[in-house]
C-alpha positions, -999 to +999 in steps of 0.1 A: +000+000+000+012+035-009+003+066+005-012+093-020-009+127-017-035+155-017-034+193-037-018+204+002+009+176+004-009+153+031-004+117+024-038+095+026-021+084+061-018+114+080-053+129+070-062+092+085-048+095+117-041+138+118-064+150+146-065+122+173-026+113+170-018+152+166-036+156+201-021+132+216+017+144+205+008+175+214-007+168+249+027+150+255+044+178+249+056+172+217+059+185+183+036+168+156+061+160+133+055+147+099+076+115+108+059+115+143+023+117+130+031+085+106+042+068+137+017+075+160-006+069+134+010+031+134+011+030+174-020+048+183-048+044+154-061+010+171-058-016+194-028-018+218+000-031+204+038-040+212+065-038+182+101-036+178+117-008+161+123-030+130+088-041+129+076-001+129+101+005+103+088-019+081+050-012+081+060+026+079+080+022+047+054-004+031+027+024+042+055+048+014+069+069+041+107+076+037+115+072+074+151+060+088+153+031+110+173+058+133+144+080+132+117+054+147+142+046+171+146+079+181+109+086+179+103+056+198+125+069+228+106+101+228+068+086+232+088+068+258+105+101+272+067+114+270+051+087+283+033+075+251+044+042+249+069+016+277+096+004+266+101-035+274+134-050+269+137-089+267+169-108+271+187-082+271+193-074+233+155-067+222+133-038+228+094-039+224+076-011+224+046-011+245+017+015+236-005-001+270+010+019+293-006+008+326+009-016+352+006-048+338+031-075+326+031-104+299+033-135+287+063-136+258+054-169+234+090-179+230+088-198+195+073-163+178+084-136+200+051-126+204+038-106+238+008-106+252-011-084+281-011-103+318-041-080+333-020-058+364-041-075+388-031-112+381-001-112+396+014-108+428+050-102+437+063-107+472+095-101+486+101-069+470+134-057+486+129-018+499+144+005+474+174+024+487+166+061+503+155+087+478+142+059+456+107+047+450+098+012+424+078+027+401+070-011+378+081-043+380+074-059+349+069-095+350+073-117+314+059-149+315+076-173+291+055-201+272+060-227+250+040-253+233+039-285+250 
């Protein structure tokens, strides 16, 4: 799918997603860029989602946006920076972007990659060590691991 452009310059995507996703950049205290508008557009047009930087990348470029790889990573860290979006990092070497931002955790279906919402209130952790002074735990995110039997 390409985007098209109308007699202004506006690609079929952002007069899509223009108003709710400009409000919602804005509110965050950031600037509506045209690169941020695409992404937000990606993130925040629908359900909840969770996607890797590569992943975004992809579906922005197939959607005919000439967006760098650098860019939605940098992007990325700013709806972070703004609270837009959590970023989840598993193993160690991969990032998922989160756009459900409440406390919850997730299951992480090993074989795919996929993650998936755990409600907040399904799971309790005890034996939380007290943080030292001038600290406070803000999340402790929890990633369940399955795999088929």
């Amino acid at each position: 799918m390409t985007t098209e452009t109308d007699n202004d310059g506006h690609s079929s995507l952002e007069h899509a997603t223009r108003a709710p996703v400009a409000d919602i950049i804005k509110t965050s205290g950031l600037r509506p860029t045209r690169q941020r508008l695409a992404l937000g557009g990606l993130l925040f047009g629908g359900a909840d989602r969770h996607v890797t930087a590569e992943q975004l990348h992809a579906e922005v470029v197939a959607l005919g946006e000439h967006v760098s790889l650098a860019t939605v990573y940098n992007t990325l860290h700013q709806f972070c920076r703004a609270g837009l979006v959590r970023e989840l990092a598993i193993d160690g070497s991969k990032a998922y972007f989160d756009t459900n931002t409440s406390n919850h955790n997730h299951f992480l279906l090993e074989e795919s990659g996929q993650l998936m919402d755990i409600p907040g209130d399904s799971i309790e952790v005890a034996g939380v060590p007290t943080p030292p002074e001038g600290m406070e735990i803000t999340h402790i995110d929890v990633i369940v691991r399955l795999a088929k039997k």
